[in-house]
C-alpha positions as CSV (number, residue, x, y, z in Angstrom):
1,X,-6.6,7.8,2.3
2,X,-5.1,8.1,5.8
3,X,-4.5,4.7,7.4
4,X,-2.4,6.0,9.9
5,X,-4.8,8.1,12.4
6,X,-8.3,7.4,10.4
7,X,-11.3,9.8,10.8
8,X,-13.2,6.6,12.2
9,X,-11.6,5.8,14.7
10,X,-13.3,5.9,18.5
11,X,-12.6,7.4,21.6
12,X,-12.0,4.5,22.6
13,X,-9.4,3.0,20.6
14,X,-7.8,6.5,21.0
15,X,-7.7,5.8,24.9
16,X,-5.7,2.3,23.9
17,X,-3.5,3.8,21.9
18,X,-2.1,6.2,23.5
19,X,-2.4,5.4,26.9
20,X,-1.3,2.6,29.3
21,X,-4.2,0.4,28.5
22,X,-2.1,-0.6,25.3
23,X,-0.3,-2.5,27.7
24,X,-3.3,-4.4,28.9
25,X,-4.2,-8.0,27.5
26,X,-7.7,-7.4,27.8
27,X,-7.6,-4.6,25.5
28,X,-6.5,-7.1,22.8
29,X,-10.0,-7.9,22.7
30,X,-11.5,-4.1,22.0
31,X,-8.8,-4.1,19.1
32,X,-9.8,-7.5,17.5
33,X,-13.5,-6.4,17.4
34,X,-12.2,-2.8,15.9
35,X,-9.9,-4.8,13.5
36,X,-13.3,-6.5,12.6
37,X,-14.8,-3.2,12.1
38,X,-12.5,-1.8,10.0
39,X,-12.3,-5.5,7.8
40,X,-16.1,-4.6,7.2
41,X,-16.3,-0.8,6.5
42,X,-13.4,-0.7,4.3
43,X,-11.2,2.0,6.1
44,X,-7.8,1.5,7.6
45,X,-6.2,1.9,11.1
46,X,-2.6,1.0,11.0
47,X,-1.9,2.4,14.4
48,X,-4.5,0.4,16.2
49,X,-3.5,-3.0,14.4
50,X,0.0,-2.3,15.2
51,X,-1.4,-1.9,19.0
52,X,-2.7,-5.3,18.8
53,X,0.5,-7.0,17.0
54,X,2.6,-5.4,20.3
55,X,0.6,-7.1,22.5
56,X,0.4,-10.2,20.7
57,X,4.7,-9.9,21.1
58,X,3.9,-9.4,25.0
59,X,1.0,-12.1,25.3
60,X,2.0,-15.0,22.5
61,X,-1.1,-17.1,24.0
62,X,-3.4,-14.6,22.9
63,X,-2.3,-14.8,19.6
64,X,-5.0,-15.6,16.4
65,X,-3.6,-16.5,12.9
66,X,-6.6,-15.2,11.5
67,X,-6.0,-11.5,12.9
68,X,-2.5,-11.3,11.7
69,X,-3.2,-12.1,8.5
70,X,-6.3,-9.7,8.2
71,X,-4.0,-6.7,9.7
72,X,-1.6,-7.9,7.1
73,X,-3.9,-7.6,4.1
74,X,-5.8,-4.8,5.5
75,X,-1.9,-2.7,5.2
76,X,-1.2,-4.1,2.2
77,X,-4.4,-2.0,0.5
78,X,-2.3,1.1,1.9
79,X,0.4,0.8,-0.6
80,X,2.8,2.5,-1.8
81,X,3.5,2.8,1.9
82,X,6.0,1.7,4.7
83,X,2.9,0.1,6.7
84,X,2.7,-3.3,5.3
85,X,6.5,-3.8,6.6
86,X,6.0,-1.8,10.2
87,X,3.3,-4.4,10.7
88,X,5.3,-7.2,9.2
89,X,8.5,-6.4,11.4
90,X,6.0,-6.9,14.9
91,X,5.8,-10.8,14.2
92,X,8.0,-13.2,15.3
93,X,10.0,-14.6,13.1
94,X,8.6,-18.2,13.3
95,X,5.6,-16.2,12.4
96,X,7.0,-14.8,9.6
97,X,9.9,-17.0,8.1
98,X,9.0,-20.3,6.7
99,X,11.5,-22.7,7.9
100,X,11.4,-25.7,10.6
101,X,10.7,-23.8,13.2
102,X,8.0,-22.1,12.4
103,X,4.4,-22.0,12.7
104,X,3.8,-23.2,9.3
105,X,0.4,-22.4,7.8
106,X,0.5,-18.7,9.3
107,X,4.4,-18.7,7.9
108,X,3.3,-19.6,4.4
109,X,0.3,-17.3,4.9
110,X,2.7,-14.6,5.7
111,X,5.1,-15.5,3.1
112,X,2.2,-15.2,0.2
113,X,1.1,-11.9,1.8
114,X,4.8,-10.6,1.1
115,X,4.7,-11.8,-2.5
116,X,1.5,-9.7,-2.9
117,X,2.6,-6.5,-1.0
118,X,6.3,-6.8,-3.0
119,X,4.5,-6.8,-6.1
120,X,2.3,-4.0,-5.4
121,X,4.9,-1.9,-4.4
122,X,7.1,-2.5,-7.6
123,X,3.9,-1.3,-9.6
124,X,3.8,-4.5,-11.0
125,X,0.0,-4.9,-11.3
126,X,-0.4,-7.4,-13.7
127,X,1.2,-9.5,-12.1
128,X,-0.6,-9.1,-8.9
129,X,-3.6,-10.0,-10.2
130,X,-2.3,-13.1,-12.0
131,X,-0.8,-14.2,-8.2
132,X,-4.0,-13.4,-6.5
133,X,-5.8,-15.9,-9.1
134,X,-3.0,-18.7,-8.8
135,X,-3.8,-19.8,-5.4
136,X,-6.9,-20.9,-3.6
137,X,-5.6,-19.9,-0.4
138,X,-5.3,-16.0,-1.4
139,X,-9.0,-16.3,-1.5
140,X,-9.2,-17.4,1.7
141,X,-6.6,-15.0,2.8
142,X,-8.2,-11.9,1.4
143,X,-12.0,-13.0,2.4
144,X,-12.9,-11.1,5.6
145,X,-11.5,-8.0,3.4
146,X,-15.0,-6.4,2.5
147,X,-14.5,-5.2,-0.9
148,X,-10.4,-5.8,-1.1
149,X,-10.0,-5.9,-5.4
150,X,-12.3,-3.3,-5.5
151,X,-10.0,-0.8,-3.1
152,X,-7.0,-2.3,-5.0
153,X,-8.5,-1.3,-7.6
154,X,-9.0,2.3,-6.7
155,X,-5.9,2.7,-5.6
156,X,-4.0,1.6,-8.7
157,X,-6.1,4.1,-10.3
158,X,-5.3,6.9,-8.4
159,X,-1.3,5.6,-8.8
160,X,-2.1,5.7,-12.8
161,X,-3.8,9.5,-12.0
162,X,-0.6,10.6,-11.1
163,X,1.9,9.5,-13.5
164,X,-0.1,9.5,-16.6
165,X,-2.7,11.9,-18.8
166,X,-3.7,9.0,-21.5
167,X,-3.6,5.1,-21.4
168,X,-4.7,2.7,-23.1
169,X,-7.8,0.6,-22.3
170,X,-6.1,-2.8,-23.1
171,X,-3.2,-1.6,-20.7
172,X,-5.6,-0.7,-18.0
173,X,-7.4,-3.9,-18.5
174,X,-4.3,-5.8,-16.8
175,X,-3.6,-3.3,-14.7
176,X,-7.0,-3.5,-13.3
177,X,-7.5,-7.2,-13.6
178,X,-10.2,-7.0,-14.8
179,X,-11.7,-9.6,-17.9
180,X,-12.3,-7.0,-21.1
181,X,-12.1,-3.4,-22.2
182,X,-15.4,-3.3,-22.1
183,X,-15.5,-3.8,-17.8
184,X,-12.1,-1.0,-17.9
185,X,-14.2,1.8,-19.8
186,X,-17.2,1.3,-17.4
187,X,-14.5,1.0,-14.2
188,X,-13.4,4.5,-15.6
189,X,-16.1,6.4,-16.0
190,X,-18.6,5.6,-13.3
191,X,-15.5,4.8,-10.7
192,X,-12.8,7.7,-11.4
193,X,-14.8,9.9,-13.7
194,X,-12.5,9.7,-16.6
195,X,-13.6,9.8,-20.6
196,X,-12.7,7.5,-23.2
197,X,-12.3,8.1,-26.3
198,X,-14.1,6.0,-29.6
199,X,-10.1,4.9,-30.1
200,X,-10.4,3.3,-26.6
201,X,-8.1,5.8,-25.0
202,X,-8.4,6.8,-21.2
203,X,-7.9,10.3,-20.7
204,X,-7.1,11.4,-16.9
205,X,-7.9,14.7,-16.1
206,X,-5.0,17.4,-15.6
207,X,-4.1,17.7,-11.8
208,X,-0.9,19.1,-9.7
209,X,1.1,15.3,-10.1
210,X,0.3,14.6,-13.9
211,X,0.4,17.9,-15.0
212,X,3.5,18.7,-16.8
213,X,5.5,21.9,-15.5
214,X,8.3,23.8,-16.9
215,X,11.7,23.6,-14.9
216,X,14.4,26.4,-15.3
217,X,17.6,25.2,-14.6
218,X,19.3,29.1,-13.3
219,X,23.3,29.0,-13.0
220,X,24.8,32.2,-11.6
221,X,28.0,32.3,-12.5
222,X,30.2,35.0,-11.8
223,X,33.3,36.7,-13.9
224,X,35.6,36.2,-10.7
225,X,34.8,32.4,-10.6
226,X,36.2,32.5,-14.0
227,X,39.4,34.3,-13.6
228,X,39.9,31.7,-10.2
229,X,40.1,29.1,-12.7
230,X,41.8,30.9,-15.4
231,X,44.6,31.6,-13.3
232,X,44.5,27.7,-11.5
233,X,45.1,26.8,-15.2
234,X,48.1,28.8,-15.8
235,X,49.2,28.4,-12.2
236,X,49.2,24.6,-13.0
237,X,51.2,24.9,-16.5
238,X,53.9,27.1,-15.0
């Protein structure tokens, strides 16, 4: 998964990035309609969007609620990763701070996004879900994401891939947020290619992160570092 410099991205985006048409407000509109592109074929570009934030700092009248939150949500499938936060720290903070001088339904839009990203960072997955359920308006927040639980999803799995070689379906099941074992087991087979077992236990296959390995531990310690401290003992009782 690289949402940093994606293997989708066109020429011309490339151009915009990394030329002086980034500087251009008429290139905000090339980036919105890649921005759309990306909500729609499910692949990242954190680059471009953060293009697109930097001229929304230089041209504030061009600026569309809608597309911040999008680039916001579309980072926040990137996790664990610094990119929800670069795009987060390219607002302005009555974008981004709920208070009385702020924009306030893009503020509080903002302000639910962080709750999301925080608690996909901490790993805490269960709860994610239960948050994403709680609220109408993460529905409407997360709608233009073509298939956003599903790459959630797949990226909690491949989180789980690394750290573990056996869970439990009815852990995965809250992980996963998803309703029954029954939805886990098929989740795991047809989307990772894991096994389960007639005991309901998910077993990951071995790979280079959940693969244990032995560590030595090698100390080489000399007979003259001994007598230096030997003699710093009697040196000190004397």
């Amino acid at each position: 998964m690289n949402g940093e410099d994606p293997q989708e991205r066109p020429e011309q985006i490339r151009n915009i990035i990394n030329g002086l048409e980034r500087y251009n407000p008429q290139a905000a509109d090339v980036l919105e309609a890649y921005l759309q592109q990306q909500c729609e074929e499910k692949f990242c570009d954190c680059n471009a969007n953060r293009a697109l934030l930097k001229l929304y700092q230089l041209n504030p009248d061009r600026i569309k609620d809608e597309v911040i939150t999008n680039i916001l949500v579309k980072a926040m499938t990137q996790f664990p990763s610094p990119q929800f936060d670069l795009a987060l720290h390219l607002l302005s903070p009555s974008h981004s701070n709920p208070g009385p001088n702020s924009s306030s339904d893009l503020a509080e839009a903002v302000s639910k996004l962080r709750v999301l990203n925080a608690q996909l960072e901490g790993a805490q997955y269960a709860r994610f879900w239960a948050t994403l359920d709680s609220d109408d308006i993460y529905a409407d927040l997360t709608t233009d994401i073509a298939g956003f639980e599903e790459m959630i999803r797949v990226r909690i799995a491949q989180l789980v891939s690394q750290a573990f070689r056996e869970v439990q379906t009815s852990v995965l099941e809250g992980w996963l947020g998803l309703d029954s074992e029954e939805e886990v087991k098929k989740f795991v087979v047809e989307t990772c290619g894991w096994k389960v077992d007639e005991a309901g236990l998910v077993h990951v296959p071995k790979n280079p992160e959940n693969e244990a390995k032995k560590t030595e531990i090698r100390e080489d310690v000399s007979v003259d570092m001994f007598s230096r401290v030997i003699k710093r003992a009697w040196e000190d009782n004397a």
